[in-house]
Phi, psi and omega in degrees: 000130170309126174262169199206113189264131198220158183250106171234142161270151184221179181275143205311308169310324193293284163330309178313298197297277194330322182312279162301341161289306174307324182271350152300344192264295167125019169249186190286167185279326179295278204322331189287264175327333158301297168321305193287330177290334176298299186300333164299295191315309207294325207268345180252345186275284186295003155280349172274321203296310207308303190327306182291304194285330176263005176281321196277327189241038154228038179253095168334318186286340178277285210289004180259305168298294174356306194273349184267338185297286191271015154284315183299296191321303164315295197327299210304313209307163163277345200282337199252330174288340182273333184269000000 
Protein backbone atom coordinates (compact mmCIF):
# COMPACT_ATOMS: atom_id res chain seq x y z
CA UNK A 1 0.00 0.00 0.00
CA UNK A 2 1.27 3.61 -0.93
CA UNK A 3 2.54 5.28 1.95
CA UNK A 4 2.13 9.06 2.64
CA UNK A 5 4.05 11.12 5.13
CA UNK A 6 2.51 13.61 7.41
CA UNK A 7 3.67 15.50 10.49
CA UNK A 8 2.38 15.37 14.04
CA UNK A 9 2.37 16.25 17.34
CA UNK A 10 2.20 14.79 19.89
CA UNK A 11 2.47 14.91 23.94
CA UNK A 12 6.02 13.72 25.03
CA UNK A 13 4.14 10.58 27.40
CA UNK A 14 2.07 9.77 24.40
CA UNK A 15 5.32 9.60 22.46
CA UNK A 16 7.05 7.57 25.05
CA UNK A 17 4.49 4.76 25.08
CA UNK A 18 4.40 4.57 21.01
CA UNK A 19 8.11 4.42 21.79
CA UNK A 20 8.08 1.13 23.85
CA UNK A 21 5.61 -0.33 21.88
CA UNK A 22 7.64 -0.44 19.05
CA UNK A 23 10.87 -1.58 20.32
CA UNK A 24 8.76 -4.27 22.16
CA UNK A 25 6.90 -4.93 18.93
CA UNK A 26 10.25 -4.50 17.34
CA UNK A 27 8.69 -2.59 14.84
CA UNK A 28 8.82 1.58 13.86
CA UNK A 29 7.15 4.48 15.54
CA UNK A 30 5.07 4.92 12.14
CA UNK A 31 4.33 1.57 11.82
CA UNK A 32 2.98 1.51 15.50
CA UNK A 33 0.81 4.61 15.18
CA UNK A 34 -0.33 3.30 11.65
CA UNK A 35 -1.79 0.33 13.04
CA UNK A 36 -3.10 1.75 16.07
CA UNK A 37 -4.89 4.58 13.61
CA UNK A 38 -5.97 1.90 11.42
CA UNK A 39 -7.58 -0.10 14.08
CA UNK A 40 -9.84 2.90 15.58
CA UNK A 41 -11.17 3.48 11.82
CA UNK A 42 -11.69 0.31 11.54
CA UNK A 43 -13.15 -0.01 14.82
CA UNK A 44 -15.86 3.01 14.12
CA UNK A 45 -16.91 2.04 10.36
CA UNK A 46 -17.95 -1.14 12.36
CA UNK A 47 -19.96 0.21 14.97
CA UNK A 48 -21.67 2.77 11.83
CA UNK A 49 -22.25 -0.65 9.84
CA UNK A 50 -23.74 -2.31 13.31
CA UNK A 51 -25.78 1.19 13.96
CA UNK A 52 -27.21 0.79 10.32
CA UNK A 53 -27.88 -2.58 10.41
CA UNK A 54 -29.63 -2.26 13.79
CA UNK A 55 -31.48 0.68 12.24
CA UNK A 56 -33.02 -1.78 9.41
CA UNK A 57 -34.47 -4.55 12.10
CA UNK A 58 -36.18 -2.13 14.27
CA UNK A 59 -38.32 -1.30 10.69
CA UNK A 60 -41.06 -4.07 11.76
CA UNK A 61 -41.60 -4.77 8.15
CA UNK A 62 -38.13 -5.93 7.53
CA UNK A 63 -37.40 -7.83 10.76
CA UNK A 64 -41.18 -9.46 9.89
CA UNK A 65 -39.70 -10.68 6.50
CA UNK A 66 -36.51 -11.65 8.16
CA UNK A 67 -38.26 -14.10 10.58
CA UNK A 68 -40.54 -15.64 7.56
CA UNK A 69 -37.57 -15.78 5.64
CA UNK A 70 -35.67 -18.22 8.08
CA UNK A 71 -38.87 -19.96 9.20
CA UNK A 72 -38.80 -20.99 5.67
CA UNK A 73 -35.40 -21.84 5.46
CA UNK A 74 -35.91 -24.32 8.69
CA UNK A 75 -38.82 -25.90 6.83
CA UNK A 76 -36.74 -26.30 3.74
CA UNK A 77 -33.36 -27.81 5.86
CA UNK A 78 -32.72 -32.02 5.78
CA UNK A 79 -31.07 -30.99 9.24
CA UNK A 80 -34.83 -30.15 10.63
CA UNK A 81 -36.49 -32.86 8.39
CA UNK A 82 -34.76 -35.68 9.50
CA UNK A 83 -35.36 -35.42 13.30
Amino acid sequence: MPMKKVAISLPEPVLKTVDQLAARRGESRSRVIATILSRVTQVKRDREIIAQINALFTDETIATEQKRTADKFLRMSPSTKDK
